[in-house]
Backbone bond lengths (Angstrom), bond angles and torsions (degrees), N, CA, C in turn:
res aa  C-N    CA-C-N  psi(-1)  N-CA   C-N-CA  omega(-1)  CA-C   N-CA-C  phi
1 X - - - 1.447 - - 1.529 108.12 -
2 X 1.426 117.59 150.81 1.192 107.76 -160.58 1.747 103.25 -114.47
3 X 1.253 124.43 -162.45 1.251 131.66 169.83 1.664 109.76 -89.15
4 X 1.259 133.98 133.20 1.283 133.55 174.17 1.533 107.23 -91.45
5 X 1.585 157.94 90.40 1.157 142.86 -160.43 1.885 102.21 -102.45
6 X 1.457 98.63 142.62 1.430 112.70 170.13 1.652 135.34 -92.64
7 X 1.160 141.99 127.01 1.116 134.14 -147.11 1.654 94.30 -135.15
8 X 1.451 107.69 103.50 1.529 117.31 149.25 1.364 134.65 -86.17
9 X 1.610 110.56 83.78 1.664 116.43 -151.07 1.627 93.46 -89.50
10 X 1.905 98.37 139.00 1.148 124.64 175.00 1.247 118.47 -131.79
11 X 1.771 141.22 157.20 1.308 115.23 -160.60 1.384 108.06 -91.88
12 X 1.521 105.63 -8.69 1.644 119.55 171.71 1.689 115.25 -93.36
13 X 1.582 118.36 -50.88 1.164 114.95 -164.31 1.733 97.24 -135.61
14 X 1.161 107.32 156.27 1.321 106.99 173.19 1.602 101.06 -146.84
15 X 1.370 99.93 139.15 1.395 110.05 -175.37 1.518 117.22 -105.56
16 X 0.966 124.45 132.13 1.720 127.61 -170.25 1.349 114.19 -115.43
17 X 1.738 134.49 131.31 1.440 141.89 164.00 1.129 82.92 -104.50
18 X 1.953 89.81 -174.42 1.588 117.06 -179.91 1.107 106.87 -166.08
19 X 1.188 131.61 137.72 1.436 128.27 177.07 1.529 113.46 -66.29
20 X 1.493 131.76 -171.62 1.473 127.19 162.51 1.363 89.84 -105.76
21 X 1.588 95.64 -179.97 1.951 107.53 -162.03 1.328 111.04 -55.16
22 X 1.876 118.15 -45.60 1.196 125.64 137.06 1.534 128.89 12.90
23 X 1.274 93.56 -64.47 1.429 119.24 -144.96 1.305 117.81 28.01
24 X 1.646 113.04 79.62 1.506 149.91 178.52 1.533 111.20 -95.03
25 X 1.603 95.24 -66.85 1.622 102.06 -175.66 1.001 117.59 -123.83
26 X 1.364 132.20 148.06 1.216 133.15 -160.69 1.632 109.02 -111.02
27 X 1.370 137.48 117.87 1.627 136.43 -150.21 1.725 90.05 -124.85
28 X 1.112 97.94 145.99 1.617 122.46 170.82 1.765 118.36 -64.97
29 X 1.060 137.36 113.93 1.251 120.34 -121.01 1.683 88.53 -130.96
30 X 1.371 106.62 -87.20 1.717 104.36 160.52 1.611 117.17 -158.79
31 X 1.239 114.48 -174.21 1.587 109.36 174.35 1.463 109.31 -143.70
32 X 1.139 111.84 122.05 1.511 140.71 -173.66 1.359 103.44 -99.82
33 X 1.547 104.92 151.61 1.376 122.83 167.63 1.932 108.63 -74.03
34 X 1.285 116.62 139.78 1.248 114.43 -145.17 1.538 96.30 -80.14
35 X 1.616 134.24 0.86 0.841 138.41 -171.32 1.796 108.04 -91.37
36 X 1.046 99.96 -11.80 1.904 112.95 -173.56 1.403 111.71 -128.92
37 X 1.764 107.66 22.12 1.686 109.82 -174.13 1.596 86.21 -79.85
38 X 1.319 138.52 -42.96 1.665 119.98 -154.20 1.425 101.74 -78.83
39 X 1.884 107.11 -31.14 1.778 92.04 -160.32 2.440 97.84 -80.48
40 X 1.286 99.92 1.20 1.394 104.92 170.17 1.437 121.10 -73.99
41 X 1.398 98.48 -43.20 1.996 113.05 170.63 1.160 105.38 -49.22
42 X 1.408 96.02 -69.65 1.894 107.06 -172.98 1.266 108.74 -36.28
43 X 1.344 128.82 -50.49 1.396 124.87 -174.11 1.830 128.79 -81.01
44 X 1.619 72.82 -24.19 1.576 92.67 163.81 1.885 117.74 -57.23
45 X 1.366 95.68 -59.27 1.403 115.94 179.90 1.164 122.83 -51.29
46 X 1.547 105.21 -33.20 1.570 115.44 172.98 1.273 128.33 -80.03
47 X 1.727 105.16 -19.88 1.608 100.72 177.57 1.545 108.21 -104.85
48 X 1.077 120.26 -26.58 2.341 133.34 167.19 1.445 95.95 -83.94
49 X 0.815 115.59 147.56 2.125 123.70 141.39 1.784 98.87 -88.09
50 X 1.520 85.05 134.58 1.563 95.02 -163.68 1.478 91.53 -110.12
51 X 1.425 153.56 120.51 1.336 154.83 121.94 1.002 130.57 -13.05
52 X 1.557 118.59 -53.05 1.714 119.81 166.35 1.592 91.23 -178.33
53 X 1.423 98.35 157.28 1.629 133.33 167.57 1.515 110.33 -72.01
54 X 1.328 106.64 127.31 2.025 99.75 154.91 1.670 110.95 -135.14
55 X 1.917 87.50 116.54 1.758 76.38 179.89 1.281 95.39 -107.46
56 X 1.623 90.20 178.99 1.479 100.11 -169.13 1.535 105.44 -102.11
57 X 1.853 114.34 154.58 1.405 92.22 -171.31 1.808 87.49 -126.08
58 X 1.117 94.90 138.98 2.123 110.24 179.22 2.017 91.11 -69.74
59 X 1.183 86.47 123.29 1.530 104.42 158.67 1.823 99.70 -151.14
60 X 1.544 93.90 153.39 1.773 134.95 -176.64 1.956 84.58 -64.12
61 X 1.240 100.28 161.99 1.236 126.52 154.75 1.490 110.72 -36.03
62 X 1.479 111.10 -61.53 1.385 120.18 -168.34 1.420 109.43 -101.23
63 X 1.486 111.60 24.33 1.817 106.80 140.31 1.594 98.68 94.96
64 X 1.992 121.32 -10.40 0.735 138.62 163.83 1.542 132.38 -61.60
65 X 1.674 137.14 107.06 1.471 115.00 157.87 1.315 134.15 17.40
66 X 1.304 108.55 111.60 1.922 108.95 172.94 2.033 91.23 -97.20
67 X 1.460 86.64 -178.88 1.831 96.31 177.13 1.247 102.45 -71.29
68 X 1.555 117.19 -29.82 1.395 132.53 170.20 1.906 123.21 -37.56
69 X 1.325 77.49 -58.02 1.847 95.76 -164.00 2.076 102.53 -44.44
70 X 1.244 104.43 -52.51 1.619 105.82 -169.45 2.282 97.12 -56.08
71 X 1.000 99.51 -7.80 1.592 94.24 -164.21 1.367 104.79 -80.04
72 X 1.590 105.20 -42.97 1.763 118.04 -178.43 1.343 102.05 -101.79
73 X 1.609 138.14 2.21 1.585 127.11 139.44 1.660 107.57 -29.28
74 X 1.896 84.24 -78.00 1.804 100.30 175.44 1.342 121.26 -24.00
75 X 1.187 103.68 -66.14 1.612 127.73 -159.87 1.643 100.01 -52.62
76 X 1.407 111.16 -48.09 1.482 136.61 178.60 1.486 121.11 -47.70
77 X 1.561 91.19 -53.07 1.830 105.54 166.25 1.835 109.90 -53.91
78 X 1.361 109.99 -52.20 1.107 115.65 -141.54 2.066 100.46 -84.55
79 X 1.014 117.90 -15.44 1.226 144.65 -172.80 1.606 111.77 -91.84
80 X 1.690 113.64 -30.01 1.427 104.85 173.72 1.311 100.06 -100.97
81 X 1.556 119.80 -0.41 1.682 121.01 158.97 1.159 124.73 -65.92
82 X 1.412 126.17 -34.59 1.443 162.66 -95.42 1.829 71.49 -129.74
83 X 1.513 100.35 -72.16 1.745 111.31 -130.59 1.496 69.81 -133.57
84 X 2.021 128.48 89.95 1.202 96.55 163.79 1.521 111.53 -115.26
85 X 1.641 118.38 55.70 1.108 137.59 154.57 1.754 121.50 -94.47
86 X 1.265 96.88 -23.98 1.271 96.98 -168.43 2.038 118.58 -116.04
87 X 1.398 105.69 134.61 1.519 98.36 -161.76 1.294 102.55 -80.57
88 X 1.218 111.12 161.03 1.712 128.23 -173.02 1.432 106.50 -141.75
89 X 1.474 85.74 108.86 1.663 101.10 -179.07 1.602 121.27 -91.73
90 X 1.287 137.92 119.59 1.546 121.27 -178.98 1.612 108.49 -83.22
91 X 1.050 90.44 165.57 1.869 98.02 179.79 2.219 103.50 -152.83
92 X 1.032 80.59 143.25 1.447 105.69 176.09 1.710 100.39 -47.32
93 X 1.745 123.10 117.73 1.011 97.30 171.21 2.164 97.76 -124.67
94 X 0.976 102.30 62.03 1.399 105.57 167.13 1.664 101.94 -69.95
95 X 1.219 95.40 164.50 1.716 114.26 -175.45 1.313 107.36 32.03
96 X 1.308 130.34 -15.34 1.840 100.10 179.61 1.270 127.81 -41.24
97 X 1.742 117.95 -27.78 1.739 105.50 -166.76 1.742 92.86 -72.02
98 X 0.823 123.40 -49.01 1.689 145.72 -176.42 1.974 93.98 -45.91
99 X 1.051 116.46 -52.43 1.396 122.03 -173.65 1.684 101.82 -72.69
100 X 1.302 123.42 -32.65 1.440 115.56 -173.68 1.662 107.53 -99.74
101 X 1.403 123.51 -14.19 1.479 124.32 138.64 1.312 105.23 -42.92
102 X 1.325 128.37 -95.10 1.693 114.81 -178.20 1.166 118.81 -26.48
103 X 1.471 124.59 -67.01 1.104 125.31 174.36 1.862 135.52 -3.21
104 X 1.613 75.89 -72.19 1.781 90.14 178.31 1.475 101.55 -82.24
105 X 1.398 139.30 -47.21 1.335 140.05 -170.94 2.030 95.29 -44.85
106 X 1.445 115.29 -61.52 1.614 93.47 -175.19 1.803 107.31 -87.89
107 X 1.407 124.34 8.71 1.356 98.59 148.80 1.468 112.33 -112.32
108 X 1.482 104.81 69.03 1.350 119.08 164.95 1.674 125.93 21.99
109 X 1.815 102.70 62.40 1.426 95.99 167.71 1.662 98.42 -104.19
110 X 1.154 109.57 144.56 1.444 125.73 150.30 1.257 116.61 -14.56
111 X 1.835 120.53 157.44 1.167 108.43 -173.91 1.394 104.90 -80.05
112 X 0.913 132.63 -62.65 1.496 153.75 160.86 1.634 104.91 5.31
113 X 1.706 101.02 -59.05 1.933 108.98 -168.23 1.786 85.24 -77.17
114 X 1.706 128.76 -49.11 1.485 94.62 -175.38 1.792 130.60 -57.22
115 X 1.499 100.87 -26.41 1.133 92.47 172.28 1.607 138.09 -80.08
116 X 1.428 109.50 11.41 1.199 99.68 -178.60 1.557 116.79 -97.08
117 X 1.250 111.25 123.49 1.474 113.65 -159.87 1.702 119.23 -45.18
118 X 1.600 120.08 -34.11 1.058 124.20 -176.41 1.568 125.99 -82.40
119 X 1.601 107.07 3.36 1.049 124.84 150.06 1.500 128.85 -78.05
120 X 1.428 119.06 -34.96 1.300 144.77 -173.63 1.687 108.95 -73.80
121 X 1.906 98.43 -32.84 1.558 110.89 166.05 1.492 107.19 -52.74
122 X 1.333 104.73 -72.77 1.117 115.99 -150.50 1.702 104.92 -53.91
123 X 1.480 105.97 -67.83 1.628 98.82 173.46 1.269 128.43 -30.82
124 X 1.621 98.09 -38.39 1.892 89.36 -176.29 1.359 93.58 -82.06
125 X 1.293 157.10 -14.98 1.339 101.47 151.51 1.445 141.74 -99.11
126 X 1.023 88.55 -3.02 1.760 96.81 150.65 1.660 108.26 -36.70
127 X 1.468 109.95 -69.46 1.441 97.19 178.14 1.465 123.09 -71.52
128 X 0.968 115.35 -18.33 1.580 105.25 178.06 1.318 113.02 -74.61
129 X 1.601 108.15 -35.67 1.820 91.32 157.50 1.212 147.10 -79.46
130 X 1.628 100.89 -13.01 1.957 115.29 160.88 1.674 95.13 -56.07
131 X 1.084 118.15 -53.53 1.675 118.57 -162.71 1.751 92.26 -47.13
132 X 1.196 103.60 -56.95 1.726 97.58 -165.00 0.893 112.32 -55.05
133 X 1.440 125.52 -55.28 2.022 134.63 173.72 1.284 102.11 -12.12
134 X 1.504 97.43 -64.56 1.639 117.58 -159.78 1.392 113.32 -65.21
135 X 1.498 120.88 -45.52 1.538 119.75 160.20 1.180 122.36 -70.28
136 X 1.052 135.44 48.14 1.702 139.90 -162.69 1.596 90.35 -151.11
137 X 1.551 124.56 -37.60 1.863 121.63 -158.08 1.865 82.90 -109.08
138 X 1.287 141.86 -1.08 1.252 146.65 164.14 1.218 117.15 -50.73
């Protein structure tokens, strides 16, 4: 069984989880400049067996396109080019940055570590791939 990894694509930073071999829990993994997210997979891929990708896709309140969404369309294309063994699932990523603010606030990081954005990557996808776990045993 392989690792399932999560991808919170940004046009600056992108933050990456991963499940365990399991794929039980989903851990905060790292955040790359969005220009070195594929040659990171690649290397990723080469040292885990990866099962499948889940990125997250920016939608409005009302289920509508963010300015965001056309960025990780792209990103989306270029990733099942990338890896075209491996499936890539999208998932709803409303409120995650908002969810990984909480997050760290009750596991007591400092103000300083919540605010640094590439922390905020990484958690959200941490949660965006707990979300999937969880819609998969549904």
């Amino acid at each position: 069984m392989g690792r399932i990894v999560a991808i919170d694509y940004g046009t600056k930073r992108v933050g990456l989880a991963a499940t365990d071999v399991l794929q039980i829990i989903a851990n905060p993994l790292e955040t790359v400049h969005a220009k070195d997210v594929l040659a990171y997979l690649k290397d990723y891929v080469q040292r885990e067996p990866v099962e499948a990708f889940v990125l997250g896709m920016p939608r409005r309140l009302s289920g509508e396109d963010t300015q965001a969404t056309q960025h990780v369309v792209g990103f989306h294309r270029t990733l099942q080019k990338a890896f075209p063994g491996i499936p890539v699932h999208l998932v709803d990523e409303r409120f995650t940055s908002k969810m990984a603010q909480a997050a760290m606030l009750a596991g007591g990081l400092k103000k300083k570590d919540r605010q640094d954005k590439a922390t905020v990557d990484r958690v959200s996808a941490a949660i965006i791939l707990q979300s999937y776990l969880e819609s998969r045993t549904i």
